[in-house]
KOLDOBA-884481 format. One record per residue: y, z, x of N, C-alpha, C in turn. Coordinates in pm, whole numbers, plus 50000, padded with zeros to 5 digits. Each point is the difference from the previous one (the first is absolute). Layout:
BEGIN
<atom <Y, Z, X>, <Y, Z, X>, <Y, Z, X>>;
...
This chain:
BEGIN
<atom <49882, 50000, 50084>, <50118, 50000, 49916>, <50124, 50000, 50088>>;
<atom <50066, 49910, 50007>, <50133, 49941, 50105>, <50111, 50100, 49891>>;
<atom <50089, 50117, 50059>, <50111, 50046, 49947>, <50139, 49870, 50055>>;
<atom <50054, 50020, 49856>, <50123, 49901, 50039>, <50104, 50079, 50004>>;
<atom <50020, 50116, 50024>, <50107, 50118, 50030>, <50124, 49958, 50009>>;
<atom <50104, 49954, 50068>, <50082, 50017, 50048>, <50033, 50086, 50055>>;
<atom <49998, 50029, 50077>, <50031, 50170, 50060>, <50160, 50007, 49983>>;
<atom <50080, 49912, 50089>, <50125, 50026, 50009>, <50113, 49902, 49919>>;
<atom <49924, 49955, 49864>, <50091, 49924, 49902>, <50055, 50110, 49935>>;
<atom <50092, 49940, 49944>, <50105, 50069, 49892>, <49902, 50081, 49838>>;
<atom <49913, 49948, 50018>, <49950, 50068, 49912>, <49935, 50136, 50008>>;
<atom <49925, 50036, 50139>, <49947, 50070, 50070>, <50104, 50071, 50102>>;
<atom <50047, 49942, 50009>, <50088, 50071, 50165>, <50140, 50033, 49970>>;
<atom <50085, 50092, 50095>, <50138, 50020, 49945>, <50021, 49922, 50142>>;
<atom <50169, 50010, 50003>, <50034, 49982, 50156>, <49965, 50103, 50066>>;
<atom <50023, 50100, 49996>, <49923, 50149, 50089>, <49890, 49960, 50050>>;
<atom <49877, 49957, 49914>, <49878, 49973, 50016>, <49980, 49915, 50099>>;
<atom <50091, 49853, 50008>, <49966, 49906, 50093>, <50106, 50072, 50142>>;
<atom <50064, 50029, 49979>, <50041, 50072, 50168>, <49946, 50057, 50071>>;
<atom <49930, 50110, 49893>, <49910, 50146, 50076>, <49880, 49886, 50040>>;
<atom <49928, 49879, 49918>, <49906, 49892, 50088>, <50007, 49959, 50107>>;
<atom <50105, 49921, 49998>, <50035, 49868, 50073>, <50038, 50132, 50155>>;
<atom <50084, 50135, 49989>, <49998, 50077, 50091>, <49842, 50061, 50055>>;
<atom <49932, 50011, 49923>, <49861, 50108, 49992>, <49912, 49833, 50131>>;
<atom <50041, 49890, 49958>, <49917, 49911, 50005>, <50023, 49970, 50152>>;
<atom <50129, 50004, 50064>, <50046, 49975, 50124>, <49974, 50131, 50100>>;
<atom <49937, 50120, 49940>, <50007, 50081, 50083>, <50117, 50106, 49983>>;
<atom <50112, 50010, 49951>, <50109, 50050, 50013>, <49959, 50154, 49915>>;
<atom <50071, 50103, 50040>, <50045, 50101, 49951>, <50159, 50031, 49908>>;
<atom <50008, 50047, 49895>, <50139, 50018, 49906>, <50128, 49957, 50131>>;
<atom <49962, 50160, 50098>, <50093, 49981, 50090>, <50020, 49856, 50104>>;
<atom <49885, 49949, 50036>, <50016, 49922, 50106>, <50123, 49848, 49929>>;
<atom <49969, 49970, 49849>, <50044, 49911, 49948>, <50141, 50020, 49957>>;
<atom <50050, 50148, 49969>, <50138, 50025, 50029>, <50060, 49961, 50118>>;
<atom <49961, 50070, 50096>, <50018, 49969, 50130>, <50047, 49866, 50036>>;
<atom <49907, 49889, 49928>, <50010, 49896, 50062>, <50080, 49907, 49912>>;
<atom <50043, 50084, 49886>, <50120, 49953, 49891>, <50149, 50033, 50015>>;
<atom <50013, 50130, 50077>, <50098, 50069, 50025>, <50041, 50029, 49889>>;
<atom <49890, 50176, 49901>, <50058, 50015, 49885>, <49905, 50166, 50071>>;
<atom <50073, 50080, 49902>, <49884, 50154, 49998>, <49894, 49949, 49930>>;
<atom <49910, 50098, 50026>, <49849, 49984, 49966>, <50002, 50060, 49864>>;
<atom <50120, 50054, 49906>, <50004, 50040, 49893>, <50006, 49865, 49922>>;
<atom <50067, 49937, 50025>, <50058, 49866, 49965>, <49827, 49923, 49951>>;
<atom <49962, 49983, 50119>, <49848, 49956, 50005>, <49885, 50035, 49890>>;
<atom <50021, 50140, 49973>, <49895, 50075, 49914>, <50065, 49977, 49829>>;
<atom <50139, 50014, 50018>, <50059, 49940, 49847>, <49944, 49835, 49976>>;
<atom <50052, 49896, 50101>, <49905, 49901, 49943>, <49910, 49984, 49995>>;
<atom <49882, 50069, 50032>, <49908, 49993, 49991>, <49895, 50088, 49884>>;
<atom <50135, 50098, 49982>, <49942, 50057, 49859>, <50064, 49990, 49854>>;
<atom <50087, 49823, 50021>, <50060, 49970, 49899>, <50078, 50047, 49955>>;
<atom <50084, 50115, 50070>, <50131, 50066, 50019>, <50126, 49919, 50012>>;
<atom <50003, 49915, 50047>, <50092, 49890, 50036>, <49931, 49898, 50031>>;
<atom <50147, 49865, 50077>, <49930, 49895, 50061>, <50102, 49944, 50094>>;
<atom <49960, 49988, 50102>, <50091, 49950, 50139>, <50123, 49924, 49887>>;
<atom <50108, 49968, 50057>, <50139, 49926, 50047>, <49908, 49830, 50024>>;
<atom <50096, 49902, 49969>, <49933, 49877, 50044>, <50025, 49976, 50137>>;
<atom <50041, 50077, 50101>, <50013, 49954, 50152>, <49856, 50079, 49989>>;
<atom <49965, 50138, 50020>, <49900, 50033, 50030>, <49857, 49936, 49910>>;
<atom <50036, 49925, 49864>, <49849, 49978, 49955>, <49999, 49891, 50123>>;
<atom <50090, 49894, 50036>, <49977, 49911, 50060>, <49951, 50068, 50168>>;
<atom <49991, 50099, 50046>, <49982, 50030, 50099>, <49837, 50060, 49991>>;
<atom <50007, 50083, 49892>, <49850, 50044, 49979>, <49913, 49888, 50005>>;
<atom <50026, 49881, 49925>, <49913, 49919, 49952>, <49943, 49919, 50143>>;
<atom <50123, 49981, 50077>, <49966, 49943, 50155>, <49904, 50127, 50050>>;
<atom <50063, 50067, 50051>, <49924, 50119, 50050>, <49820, 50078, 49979>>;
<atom <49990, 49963, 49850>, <49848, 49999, 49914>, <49965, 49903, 50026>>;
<atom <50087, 49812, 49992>, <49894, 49910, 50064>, <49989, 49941, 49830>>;
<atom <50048, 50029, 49853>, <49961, 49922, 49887>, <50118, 49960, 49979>>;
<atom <50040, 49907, 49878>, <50114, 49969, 49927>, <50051, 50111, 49958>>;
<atom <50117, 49933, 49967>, <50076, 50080, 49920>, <49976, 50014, 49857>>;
<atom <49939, 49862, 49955>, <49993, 50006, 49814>, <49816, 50063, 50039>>;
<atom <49916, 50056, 50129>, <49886, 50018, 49948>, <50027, 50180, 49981>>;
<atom <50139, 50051, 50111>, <50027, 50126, 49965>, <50015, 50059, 49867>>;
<atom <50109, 49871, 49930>, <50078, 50052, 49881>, <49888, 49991, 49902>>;
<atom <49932, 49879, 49973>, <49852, 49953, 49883>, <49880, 49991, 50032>>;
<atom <49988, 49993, 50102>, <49867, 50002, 50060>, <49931, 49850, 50015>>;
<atom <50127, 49919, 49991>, <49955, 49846, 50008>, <50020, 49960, 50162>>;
<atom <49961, 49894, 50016>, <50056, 49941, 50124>, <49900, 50038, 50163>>;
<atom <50070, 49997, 50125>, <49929, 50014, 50081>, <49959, 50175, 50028>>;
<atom <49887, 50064, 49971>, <49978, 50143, 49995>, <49915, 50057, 50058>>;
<atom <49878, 50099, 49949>, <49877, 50025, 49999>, <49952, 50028, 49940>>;
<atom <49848, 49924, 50038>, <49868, 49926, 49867>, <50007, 50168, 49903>>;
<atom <49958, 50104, 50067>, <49937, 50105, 49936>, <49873, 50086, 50094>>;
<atom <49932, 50064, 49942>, <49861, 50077, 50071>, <49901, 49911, 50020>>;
<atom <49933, 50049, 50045>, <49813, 49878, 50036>, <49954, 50051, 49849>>;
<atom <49919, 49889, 50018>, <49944, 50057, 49879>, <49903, 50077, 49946>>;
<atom <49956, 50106, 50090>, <49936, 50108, 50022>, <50117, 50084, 49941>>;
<atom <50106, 49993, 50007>, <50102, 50065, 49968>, <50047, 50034, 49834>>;
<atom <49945, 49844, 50001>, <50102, 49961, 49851>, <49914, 50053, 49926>>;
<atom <49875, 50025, 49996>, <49881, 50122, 49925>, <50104, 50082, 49926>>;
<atom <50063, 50072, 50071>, <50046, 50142, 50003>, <50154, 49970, 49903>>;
<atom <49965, 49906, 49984>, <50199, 49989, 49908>, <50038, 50080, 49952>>;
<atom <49938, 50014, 49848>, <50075, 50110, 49960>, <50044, 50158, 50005>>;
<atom <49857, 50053, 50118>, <49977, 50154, 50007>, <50107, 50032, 50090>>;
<atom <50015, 49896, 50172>, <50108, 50008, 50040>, <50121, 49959, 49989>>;
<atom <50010, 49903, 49948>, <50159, 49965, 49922>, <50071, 50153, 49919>>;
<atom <49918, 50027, 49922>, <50022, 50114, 49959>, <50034, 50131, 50036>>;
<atom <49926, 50036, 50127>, <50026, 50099, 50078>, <50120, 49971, 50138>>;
<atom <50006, 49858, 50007>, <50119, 49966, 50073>, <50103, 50048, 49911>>;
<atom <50019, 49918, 49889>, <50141, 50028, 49965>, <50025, 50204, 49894>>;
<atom <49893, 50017, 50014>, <50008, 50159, 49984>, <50077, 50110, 50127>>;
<atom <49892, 49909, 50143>, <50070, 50042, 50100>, <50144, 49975, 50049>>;
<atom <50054, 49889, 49988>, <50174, 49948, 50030>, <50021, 50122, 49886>>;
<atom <50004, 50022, 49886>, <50083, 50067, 49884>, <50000, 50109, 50102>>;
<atom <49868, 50078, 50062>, <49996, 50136, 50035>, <50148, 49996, 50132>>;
<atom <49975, 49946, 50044>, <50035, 49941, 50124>, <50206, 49997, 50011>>;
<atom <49959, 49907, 49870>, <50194, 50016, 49960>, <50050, 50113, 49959>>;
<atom <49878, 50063, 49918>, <50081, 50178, 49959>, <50019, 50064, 50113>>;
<atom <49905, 49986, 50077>, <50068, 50123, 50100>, <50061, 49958, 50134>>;
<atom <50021, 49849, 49973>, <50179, 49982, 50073>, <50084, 50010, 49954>>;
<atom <50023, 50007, 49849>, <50141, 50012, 49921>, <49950, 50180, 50031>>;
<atom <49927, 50092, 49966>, <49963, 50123, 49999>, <50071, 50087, 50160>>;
<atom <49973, 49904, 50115>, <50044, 50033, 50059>, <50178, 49975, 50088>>;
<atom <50042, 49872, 49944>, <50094, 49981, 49977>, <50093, 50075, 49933>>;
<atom <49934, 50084, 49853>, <50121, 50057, 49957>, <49975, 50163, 50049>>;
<atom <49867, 50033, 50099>, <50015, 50115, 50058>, <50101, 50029, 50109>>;
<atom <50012, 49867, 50050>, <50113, 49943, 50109>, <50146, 50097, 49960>>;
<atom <50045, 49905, 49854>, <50077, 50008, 49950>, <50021, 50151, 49980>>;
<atom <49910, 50071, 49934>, <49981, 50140, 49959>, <50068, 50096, 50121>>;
<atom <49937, 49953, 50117>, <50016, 50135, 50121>, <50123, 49902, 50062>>;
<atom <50030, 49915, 49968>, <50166, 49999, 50044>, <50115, 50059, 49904>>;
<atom <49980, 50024, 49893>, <50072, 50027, 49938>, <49948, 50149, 50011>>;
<atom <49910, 50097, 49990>, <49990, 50058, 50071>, <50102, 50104, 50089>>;
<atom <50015, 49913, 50160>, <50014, 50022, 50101>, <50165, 49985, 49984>>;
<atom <50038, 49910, 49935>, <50161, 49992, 49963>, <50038, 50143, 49917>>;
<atom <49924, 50034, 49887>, <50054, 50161, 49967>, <49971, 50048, 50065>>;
<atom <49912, 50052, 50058>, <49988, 50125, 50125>, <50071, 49981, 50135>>;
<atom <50050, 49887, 50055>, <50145, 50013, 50053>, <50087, 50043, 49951>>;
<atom <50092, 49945, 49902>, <50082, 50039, 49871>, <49978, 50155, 50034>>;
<atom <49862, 50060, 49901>, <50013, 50136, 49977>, <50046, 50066, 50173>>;
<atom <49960, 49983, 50115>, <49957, 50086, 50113>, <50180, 49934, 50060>>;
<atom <50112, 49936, 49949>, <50123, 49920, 50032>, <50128, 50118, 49879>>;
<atom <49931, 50061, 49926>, <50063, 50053, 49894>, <50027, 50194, 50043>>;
């Protein structure tokens, strides 16, 4: 039985999905692909968890940099990648599922820790204040 999946079409895939690939696929780490974008690695983990989406200088830089198009970033058309072997594609729905369970986990506790950020600076601004008074 031949699966006709699409892995990284628009029907199946977000843009997050084909970055965290087309990155996962070259070897790269969140950080190494900031790095080589000249953006924070926060930046990186928002597009990739559908938080945002690059500026058109940087999609055009990602898209060089990953090695696909630009319309295969945005739709999943064009020059990209095929998908898993197909030993892989077995597994569609149990891990598709637990992928995108994991990004959700993943984004809570960067916004979670982001606004702990936020928390102990604000924080640290009254207890100056108070220890200034």
């Amino acid at each position: 039985m031949e699966d006709k999946t699409d892995w990284y079409g628009a029907e199946t895939a977000t843009f997050g999905d084909r970055v965290a690939g087309a990155r996962e696929a070259l070897g790269l780490d969140q950080a190494g692909l900031a790095r080589r974008l000249g953006v924070k690695l926060k930046t990186v983990r928002a597009w990739e968890n559908d938080l945002s989406e690059p500026r058109a200088n940087k999609l055009q830089m990602l898209s060089g940099v990953l090695g696909v198009s630009l319309m295969w970033l945005l739709n999943g058309e064009g020059e990209g990648l095929d998908g898993p072997a197909e030993e892989e594609a077995t597994l569609v729905p149990e891990v598709r599922s637990l992928l995108l369970e994991l990004r959700q986990i993943r984004a809570e506790v960067d916004d979670a820790a982001d606004r702990l950020a936020r928390v102990e600076k604000r924080l640290r601004t009254a207890l100056l204040e108070a220890t200034e008074e």
